[in-house]
Steps between C-alpha positions, in 0.01 A plus 500: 500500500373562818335799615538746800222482693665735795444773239104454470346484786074535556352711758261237619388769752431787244323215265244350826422911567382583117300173453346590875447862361368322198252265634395735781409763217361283304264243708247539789678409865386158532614408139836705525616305812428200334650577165812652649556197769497264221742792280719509779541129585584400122802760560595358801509156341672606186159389295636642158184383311280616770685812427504484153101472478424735748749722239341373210128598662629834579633557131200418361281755735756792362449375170124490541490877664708637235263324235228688686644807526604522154128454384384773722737758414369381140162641594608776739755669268272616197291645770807679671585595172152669436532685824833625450406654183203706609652632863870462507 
């Protein structure tokens, strides 16, 4: 069976802005134009396991963060508790 491809098309456009918005957030000038140049140009050549690492790096940052943020809400929540109790 072959599949309709007309149907799913990907905004390369909207993709190349978020990963510029990304990197430029994310990364001092000098590394941001380098890291997006080389983003961009494995889109441009269809790299699928460029993208799929760059993906995969990405993934595991989130993963990392919400690891992180988890622990600190740990700490911060009996405290926010505390306060709640005596002035709210």
């Amino acid at each position: 069976m072959q599949e309709n491809f007309s149907e799913k098309t990907i905004d390369l456009g909207k993709i190349k802005q978020e990963l510029t918005d990304y990197v430029n957030k994310k990364y001092a000038p000098d590394e941001a134009k380098f890291l997006r140049d080389g983003y961009l140009q494995k889109i441009e050549e269809g790299d699928k396991e460029g993208l799929k690492e760059l993906l995969r790096s990405m993934e595991s940052e989130l993963t990392y963060l919400r690891g992180k943020f988890k622990e600190e809400w740990k700490e911060l929540n009996p405290l926010y508790e505390k306060f709640e109790k005596k002035f709210v």
